[in-house]
NURO-66567 format. One record per residue (C-alpha): residue number from 1; x, z, y. Coordinates in nm, 4 decimals, padded with zeros to 6 digits. Layout:
BEGIN
 resi       xx       zz       yy
  NUM        X        Z        Y
...
//
This chain:
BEGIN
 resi       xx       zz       yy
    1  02.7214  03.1884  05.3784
    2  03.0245  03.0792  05.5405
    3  03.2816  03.2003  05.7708
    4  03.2194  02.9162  05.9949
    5  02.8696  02.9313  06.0114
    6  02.6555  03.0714  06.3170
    7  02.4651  03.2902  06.1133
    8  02.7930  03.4782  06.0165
    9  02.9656  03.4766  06.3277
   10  02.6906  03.5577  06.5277
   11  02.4176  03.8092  06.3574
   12  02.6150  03.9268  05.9690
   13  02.9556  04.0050  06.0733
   14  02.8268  04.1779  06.4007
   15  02.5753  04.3604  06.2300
   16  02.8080  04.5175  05.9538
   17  03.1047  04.5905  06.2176
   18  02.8669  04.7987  06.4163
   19  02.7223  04.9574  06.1147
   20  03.0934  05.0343  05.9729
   21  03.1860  05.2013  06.3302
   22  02.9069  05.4075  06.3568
   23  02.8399  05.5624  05.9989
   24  02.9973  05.8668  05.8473
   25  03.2891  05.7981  05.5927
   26  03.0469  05.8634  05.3030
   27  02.8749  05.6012  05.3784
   28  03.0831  05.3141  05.4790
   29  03.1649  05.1728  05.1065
   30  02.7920  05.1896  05.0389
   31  02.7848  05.0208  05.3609
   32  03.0287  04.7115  05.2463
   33  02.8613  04.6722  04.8704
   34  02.5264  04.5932  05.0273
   35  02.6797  04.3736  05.2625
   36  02.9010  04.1731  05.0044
   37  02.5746  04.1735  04.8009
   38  02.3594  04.0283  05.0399
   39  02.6904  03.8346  05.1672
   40  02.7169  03.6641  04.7828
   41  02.3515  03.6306  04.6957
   42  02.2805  03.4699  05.0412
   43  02.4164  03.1607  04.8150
   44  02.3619  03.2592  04.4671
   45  02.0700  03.4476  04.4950
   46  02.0256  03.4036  04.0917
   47  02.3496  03.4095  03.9836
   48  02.4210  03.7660  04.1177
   49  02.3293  03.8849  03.8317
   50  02.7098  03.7238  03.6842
   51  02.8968  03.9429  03.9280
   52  02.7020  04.2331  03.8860
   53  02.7990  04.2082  03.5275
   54  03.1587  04.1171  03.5315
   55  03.1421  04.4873  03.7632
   56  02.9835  04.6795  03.5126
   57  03.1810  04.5379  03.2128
   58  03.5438  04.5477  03.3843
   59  03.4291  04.8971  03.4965
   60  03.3923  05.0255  03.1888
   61  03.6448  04.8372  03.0309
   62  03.9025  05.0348  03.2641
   63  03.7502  05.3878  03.1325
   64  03.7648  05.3285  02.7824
   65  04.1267  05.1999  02.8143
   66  04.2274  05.4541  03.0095
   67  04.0820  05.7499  02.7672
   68  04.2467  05.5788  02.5454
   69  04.5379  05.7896  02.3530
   70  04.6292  05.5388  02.0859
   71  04.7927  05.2183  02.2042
   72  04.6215  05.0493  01.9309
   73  04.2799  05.1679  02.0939
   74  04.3888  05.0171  02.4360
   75  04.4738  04.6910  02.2728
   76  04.1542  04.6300  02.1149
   77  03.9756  04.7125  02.4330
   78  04.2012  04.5240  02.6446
   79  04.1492  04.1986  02.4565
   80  03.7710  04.2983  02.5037
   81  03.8048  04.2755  02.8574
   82  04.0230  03.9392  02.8517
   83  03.8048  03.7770  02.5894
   84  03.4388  03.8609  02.8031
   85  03.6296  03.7610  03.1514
   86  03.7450  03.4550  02.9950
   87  03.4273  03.3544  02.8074
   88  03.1784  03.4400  03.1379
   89  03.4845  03.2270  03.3058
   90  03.4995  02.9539  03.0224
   91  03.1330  02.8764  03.0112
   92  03.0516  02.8364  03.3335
   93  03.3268  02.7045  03.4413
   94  03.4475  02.4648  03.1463
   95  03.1379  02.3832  02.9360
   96  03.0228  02.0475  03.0684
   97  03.3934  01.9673  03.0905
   98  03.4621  02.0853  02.6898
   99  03.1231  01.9191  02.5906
  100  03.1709  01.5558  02.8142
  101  03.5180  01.5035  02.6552
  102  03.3932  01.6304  02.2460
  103  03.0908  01.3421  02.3388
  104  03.3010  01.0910  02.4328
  105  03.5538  01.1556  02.1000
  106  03.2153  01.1754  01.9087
  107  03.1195  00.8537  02.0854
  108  03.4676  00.6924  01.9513
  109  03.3982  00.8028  01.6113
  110  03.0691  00.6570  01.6094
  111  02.8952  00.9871  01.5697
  112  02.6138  01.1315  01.7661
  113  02.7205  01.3022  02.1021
  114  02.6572  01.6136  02.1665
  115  02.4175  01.7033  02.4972
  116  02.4279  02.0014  02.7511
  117  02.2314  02.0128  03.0459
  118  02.4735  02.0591  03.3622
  119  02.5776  02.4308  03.4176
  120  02.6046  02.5749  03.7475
  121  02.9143  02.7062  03.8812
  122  02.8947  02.9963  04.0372
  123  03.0371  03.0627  04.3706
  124  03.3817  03.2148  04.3756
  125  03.3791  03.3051  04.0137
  126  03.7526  03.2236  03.9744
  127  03.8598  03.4488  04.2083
  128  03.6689  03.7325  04.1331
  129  03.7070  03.7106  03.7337
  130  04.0879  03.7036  03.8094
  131  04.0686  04.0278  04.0184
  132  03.8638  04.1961  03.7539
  133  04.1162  04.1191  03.4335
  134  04.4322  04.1921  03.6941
  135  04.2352  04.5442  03.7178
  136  04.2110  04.6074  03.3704
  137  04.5867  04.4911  03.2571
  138  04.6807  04.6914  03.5371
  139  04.5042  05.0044  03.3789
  140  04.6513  04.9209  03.0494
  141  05.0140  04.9434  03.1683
  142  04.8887  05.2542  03.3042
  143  05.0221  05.0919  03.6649
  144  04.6940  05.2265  03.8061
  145  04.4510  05.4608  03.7093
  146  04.1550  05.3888  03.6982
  147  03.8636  05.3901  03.8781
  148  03.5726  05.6386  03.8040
  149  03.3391  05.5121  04.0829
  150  03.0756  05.2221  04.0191
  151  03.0371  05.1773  04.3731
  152  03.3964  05.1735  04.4677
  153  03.4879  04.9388  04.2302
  154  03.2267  04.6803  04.2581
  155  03.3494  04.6860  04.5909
  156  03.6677  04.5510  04.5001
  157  03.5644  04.3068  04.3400
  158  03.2611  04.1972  04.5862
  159  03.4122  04.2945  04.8783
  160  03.2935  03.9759  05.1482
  161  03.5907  03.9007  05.3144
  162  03.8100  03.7731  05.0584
  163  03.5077  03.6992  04.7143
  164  03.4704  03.3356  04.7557
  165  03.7822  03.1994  04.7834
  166  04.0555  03.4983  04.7932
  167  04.3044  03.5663  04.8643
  168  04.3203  03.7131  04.5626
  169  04.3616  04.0824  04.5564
  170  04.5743  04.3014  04.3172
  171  04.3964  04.6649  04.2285
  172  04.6686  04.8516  04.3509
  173  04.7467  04.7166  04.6683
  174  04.3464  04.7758  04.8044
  175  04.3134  05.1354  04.5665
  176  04.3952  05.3883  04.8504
  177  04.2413  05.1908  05.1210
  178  03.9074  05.1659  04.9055
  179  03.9808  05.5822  04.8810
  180  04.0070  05.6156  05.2572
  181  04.0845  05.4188  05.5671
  182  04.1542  05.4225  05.9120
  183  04.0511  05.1236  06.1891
  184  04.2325  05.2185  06.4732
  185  04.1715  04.9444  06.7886
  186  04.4986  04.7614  06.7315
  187  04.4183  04.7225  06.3653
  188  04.1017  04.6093  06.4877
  189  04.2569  04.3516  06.7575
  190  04.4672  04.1574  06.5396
  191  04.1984  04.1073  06.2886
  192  03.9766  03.9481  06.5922
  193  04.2838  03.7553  06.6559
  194  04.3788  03.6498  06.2838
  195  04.0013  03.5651  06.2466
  196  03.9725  03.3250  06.5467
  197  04.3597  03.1703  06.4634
  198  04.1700  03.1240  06.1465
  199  03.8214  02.9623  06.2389
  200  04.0086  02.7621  06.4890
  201  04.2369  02.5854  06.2372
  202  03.9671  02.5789  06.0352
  203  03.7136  02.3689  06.3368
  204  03.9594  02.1888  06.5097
  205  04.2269  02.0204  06.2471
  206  04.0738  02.0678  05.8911
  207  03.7283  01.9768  05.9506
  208  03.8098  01.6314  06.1740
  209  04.0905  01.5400  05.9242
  210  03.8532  01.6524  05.6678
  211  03.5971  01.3945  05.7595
  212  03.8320  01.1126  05.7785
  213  03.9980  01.1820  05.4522
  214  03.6546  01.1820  05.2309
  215  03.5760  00.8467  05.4147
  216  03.8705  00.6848  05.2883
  217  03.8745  00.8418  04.9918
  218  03.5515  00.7141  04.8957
  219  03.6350  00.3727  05.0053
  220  03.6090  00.0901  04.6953
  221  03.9401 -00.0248  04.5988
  222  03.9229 -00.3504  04.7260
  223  03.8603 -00.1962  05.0911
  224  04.1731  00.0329  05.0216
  225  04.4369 -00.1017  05.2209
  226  04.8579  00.0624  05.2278
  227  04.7865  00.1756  05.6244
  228  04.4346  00.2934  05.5696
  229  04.5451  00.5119  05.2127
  230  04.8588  00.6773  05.4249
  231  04.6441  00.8008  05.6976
  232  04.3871  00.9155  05.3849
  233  04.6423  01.0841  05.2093
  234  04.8586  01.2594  05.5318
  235  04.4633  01.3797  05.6572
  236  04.4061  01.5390  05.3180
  237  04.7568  01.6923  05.2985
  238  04.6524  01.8470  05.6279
  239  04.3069  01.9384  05.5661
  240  04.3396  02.0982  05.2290
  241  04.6181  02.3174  05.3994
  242  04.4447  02.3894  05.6885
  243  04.1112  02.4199  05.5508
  244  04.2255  02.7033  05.2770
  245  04.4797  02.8980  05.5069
  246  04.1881  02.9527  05.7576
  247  03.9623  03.0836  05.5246
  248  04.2699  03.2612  05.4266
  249  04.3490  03.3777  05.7496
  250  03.9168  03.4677  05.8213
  251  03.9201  03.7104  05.5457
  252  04.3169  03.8870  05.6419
  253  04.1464  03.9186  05.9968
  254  03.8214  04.0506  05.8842
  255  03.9651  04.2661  05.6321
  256  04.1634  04.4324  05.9191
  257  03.8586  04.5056  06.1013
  258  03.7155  04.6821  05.8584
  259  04.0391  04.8689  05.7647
  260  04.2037  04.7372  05.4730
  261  04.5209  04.5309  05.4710
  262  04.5549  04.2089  05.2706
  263  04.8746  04.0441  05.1555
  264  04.9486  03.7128  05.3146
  265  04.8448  03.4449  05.1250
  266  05.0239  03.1402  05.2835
  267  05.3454  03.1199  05.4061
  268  05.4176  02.7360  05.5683
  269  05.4570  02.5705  05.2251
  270  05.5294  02.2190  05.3667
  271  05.8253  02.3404  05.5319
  272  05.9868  02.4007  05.1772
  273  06.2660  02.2411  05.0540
  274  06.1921  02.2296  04.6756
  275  05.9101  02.2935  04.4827
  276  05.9732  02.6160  04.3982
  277  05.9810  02.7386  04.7252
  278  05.6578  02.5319  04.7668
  279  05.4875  02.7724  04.5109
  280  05.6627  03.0393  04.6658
  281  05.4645  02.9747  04.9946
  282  05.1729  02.8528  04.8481
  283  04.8172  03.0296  04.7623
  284  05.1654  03.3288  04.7162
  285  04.7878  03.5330  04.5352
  286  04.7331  03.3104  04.2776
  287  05.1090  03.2235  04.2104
  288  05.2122  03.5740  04.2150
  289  04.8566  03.6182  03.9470
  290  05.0090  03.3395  03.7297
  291  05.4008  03.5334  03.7381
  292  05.2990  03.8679  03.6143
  293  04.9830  03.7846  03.4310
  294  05.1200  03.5246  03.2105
  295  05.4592  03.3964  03.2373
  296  05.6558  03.7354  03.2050
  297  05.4019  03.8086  02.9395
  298  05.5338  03.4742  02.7809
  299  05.8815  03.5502  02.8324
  300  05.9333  03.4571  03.2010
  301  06.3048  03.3635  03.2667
  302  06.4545  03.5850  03.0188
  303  06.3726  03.3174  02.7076
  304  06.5598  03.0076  02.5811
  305  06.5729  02.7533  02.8255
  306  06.3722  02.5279  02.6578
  307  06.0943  02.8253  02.6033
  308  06.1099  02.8816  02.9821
  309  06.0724  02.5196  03.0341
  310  05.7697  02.5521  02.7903
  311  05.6546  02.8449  02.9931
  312  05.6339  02.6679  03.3145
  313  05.4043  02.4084  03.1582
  314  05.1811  02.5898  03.0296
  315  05.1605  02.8161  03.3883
  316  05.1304  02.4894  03.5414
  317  04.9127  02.3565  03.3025
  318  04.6235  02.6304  03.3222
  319  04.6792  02.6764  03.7086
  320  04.5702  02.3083  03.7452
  321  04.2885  02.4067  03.5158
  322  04.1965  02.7064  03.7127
  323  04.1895  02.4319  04.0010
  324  03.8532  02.2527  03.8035
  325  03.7339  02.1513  03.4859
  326  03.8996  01.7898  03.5326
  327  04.1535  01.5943  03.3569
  328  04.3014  01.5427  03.7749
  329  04.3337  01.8595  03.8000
  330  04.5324  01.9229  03.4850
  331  04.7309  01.6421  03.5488
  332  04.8183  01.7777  03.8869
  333  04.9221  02.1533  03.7359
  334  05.1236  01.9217  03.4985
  335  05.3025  01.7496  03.8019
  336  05.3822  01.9930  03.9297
  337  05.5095  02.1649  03.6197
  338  05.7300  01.8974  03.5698
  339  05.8796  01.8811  03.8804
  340  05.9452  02.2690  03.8297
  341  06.1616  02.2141  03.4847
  342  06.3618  01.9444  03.6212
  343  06.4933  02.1708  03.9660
  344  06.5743  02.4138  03.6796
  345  06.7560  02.1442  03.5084
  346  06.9930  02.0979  03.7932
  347  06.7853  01.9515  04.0300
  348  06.7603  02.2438  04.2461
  349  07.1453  02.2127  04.2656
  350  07.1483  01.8902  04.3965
  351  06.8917  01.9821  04.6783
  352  07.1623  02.2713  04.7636
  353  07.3922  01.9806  04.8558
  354  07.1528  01.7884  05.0776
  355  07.0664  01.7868  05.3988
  356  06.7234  01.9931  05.5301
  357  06.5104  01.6754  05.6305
  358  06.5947  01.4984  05.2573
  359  06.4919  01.8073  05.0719
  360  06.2063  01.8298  05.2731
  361  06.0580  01.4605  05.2151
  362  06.1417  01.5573  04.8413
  363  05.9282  01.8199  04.8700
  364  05.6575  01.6423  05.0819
  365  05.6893  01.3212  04.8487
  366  05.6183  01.5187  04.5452
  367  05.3404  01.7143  04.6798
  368  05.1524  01.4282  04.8133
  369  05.1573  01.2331  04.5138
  370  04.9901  01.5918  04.3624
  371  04.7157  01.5733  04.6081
  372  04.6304  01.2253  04.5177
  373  04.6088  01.3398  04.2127
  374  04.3892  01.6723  04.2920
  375  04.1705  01.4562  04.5468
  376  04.0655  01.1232  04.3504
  377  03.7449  01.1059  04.1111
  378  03.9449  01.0359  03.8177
  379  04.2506  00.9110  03.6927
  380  04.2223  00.5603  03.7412
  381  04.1169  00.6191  04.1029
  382  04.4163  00.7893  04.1923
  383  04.6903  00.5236  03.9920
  384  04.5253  00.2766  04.2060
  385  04.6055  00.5344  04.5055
  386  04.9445  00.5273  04.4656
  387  04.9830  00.1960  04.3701
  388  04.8292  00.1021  04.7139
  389  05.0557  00.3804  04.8720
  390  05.3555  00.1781  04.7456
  391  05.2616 -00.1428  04.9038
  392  05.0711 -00.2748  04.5812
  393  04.6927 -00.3895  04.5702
  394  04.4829 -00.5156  04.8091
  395  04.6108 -00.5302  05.2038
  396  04.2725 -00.5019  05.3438
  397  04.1778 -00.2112  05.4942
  398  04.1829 -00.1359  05.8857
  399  04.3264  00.2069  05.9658
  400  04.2123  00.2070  06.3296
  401  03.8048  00.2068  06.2083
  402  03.9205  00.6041  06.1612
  403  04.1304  00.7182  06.3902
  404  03.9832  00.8422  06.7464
  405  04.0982  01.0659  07.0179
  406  03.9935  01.4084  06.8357
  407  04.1182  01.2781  06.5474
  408  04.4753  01.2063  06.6347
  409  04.4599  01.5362  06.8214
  410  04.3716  01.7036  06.4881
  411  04.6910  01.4985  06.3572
  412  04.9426  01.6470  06.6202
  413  04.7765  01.9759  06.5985
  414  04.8682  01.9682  06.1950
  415  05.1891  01.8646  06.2361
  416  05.2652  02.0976  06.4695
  417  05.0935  02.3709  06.2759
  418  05.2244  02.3300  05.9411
  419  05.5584  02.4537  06.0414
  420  05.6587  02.8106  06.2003
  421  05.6584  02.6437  06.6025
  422  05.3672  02.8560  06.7514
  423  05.5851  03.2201  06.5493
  424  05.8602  03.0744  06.7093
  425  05.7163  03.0227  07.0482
  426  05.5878  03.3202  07.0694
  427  05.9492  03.5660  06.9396
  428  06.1189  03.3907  07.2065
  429  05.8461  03.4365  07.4857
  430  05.8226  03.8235  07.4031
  431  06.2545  03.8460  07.3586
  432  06.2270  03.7248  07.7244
  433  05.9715  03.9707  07.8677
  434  06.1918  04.2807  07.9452
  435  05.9530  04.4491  08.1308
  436  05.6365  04.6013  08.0345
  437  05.4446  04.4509  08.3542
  438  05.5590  04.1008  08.2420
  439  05.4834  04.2050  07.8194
  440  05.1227  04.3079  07.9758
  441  05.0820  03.9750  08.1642
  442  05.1608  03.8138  07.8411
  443  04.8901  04.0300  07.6660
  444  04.6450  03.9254  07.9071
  445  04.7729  03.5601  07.8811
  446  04.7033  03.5562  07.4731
  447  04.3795  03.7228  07.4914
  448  04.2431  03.4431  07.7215
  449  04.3847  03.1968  07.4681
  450  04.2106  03.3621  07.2205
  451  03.8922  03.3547  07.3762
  452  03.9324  03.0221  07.4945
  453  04.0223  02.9207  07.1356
  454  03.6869  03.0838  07.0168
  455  03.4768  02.8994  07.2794
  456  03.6228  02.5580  07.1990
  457  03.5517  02.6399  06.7853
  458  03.2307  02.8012  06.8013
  459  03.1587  02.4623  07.0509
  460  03.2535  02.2416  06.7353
  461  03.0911  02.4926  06.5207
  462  02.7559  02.4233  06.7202
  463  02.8418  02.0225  06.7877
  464  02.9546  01.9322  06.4202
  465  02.7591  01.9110  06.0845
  466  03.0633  01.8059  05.8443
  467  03.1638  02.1887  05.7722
  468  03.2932  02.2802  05.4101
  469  03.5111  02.4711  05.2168
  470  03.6902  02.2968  04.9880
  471  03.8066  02.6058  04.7786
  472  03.4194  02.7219  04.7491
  473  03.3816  02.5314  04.4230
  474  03.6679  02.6551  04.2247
//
């Protein structure tokens, strides 16, 4: 079921908001289970059974670590917990993947390949394994306690809003709010605002830049011209942004209307001026997961240099994989990786020196050349995408076959979008408004946009058929 669907917008979410407001406190986190439940079986009506048991395991992992009163004890059943989360995670995530590339070695070796019929990956799985083993390391540092209800800790990790595709959420920033909660009508406002901000980025720039990328993207190479793989390339840096910041920005709003308070999860990453501020501002869930979860663990910045260079790789390098069970996506995590090592190299010094716009087309350079990488089938594909991005390869290709009105809207609407304007905009309106007449006017004024906003999506939303989420399938 997704955010962007009719059936959500207009019968599920209504349904469980009303139910929320109207039932006694007891009742309410029964209330959300079900919902996330029905919510995540609506899709994976088999494979519920996968969550259901990374709920009970990680749920008892926490109590036996935390009755724990030998550190030796904890250990064991920590690396319990890690090993199961990473072997439920590892086979349906990686198995084909592990199995195609031992085949094709086999293959080389002129031995018999091994076979494996195609294993389904579950919806969200990444997200909510990582949630589950941040709980239990989190008990094991004894940073929370941890939690003796079944109920209120499957829904943490089922909870609707944010189980497909995150943001991901840390234990101990949701823990009271699970406890108790209060939804007062602002609280409740913004979250109808941060929801439609959301769906509207998510109908009217991802999904028409969306459609346009995966055309040209799937063009043969000899079709592939410079012009045409430029606009391919800028749509995709624009969807993929868009596209995962309103889902993003969906579950933050719907999160608030049901009471709880999620960190932000995006942060305008393409206004960066080196990579690292790029990962500071990007997915901030899953980099902040990837800081305390592994590279402090591994020695973080306090190591030799060239074991913190080492580190980074190896972040990088299982971050890509997190991504997909590719050999793209590794290289991508790699890429990225590398580009981190060098700024701590002295790179990052010589950006200090530069003029804004430079370090920005740094920034943009390097992170476009990762999304070729991310995007293409394979390898191969995406060479030849940057080869024909530098002016090599074929010169065929006709750009305007792909652009239309809506589309080049969708264009100026990402540009625009990408960076802080609209925050901007907005400070400097309210700064101006002295008086509470004029700061009402201006209430009045946004709530109309809103609506208007949510008219014009929900018009797409009806209209349109192209309508995914590209974060669904990792």
């Amino acid at each position: 079921m997704l955010f962007s669907s009719p059936i959500f917008i207009f019968l599920f979410l209504p349904l469980v908001l009303t139910a929320h407001l109207v039932l006694p406190w007891r009742l309410k986190n029964v209330l959300l289970l079900g919902a996330s439940l029905v919510f995540y079986a609506w899709g994976e009506s088999f494979y519920l059974w996968i969550m259901l048991f990374s709920i009970a395991a990680n749920y008892l992992f926490g109590l036996a670590i935390s009755g724990c009163t030998r550190g030796d004890r904890a250990r064991w059943w920590l690396a319990g917990a890690v090993v199961t989360n990473l072997a439920l995670l590892g086979w349906f995530k990686y198995a084909n993947f592990a199995v195609d590339n031992l085949s094709s070695m086999l293959l080389w070796l002129d031995l018999r390949p091994v076979v494996l019929d195609p294993v389904h990956l579950p919806l969200g799985i990444s997200f909510f394994t990582f949630q589950a083993l941040s709980y239990v390391v989190d008990v094991y540092r004894r940073e929370v306690p941890a939690q003796r209800r079944l109920g209120d800790f499957g829904l943490y990790v089922a909870s609707f809003p944010q189980l497909i595709a995150g943001p991901i959420v840390r234990y101990h920033d949701v823990a009271a709010q699970i406890d108790r909660r209060v939804v007062d009508a602002e609280l409740f406002a913004s979250g109808i605002r941060r929801f439609i901000v959301g769906l509207a980025k998510k109908m009217l720039i991802a999904n028409p830049l969306g459609e346009v990328a995966d055309q040209i993207f799937g063009l043969p190479a000899s079709q592939l011209g410079t012009t045409t793989a430029w606009l391919g390339i800028v749509c995709y840096t624009l969807q993929i942004y868009f596209d995962f910041s309103a889902y993003s920005d969906m579950a933050i709003g719907l999160g608030r209307m049901l009471g709880f308070r999620f960190l932000e999860n995006f942060n305008y990453p393409y206004v960066a001026r080196s990579i690292q501020e790029f990962w500071r501002r990007w997915h901030i869930s899953l980099s902040n997961w990837f800081r305390d979860y592994l590279y402090i663990p591994l020695g973080g910045n306090r190591a030799r240099p060239l074991r913190v260079y080492g580190n980074l790789l190896v972040v990088f390098l299982l971050c890509g994989l997190w991504h997909g069970a590719s050999w793209n996506f590794i290289w991508w995590g790699l890429h990225h990786g590398l580009f981190l090592v060098l700024e701590r190299l002295g790179l990052s010094q010589v950006l200090k020196k530069l003029p804004a716009p430079v370090c920005h087309l740094y920034v943009m350079a390097v992170v476009m050349i990762g999304w070729v990488l991310f995007r293409a089938d394979d390898l191969p594909h995406a060479l030849h995408w940057l080869a024909t991005l530098a002016g090599a390869g074929s010169i065929a290709g006709n750009p305007n076959a792909y652009i239309s009105n809506e589309v080049l809207l969708a264009l100026l609407l990402g540009l625009i979008g990408a960076a802080p304007v609209v925050p901007w905009v907005r400070s400097l309106v309210l700064r101006r408004l002295s008086s509470g007449r004029s700061r009402l006017g201006y209430g009045v004024v946004e709530t109309l946009a809103g609506s208007a906003l949510f008219a014009l999506s929900a018009a797409y939303l009806a209209a349109g058929t192209y309508n995914p989420f590209i974060y669904f399938r990792f």
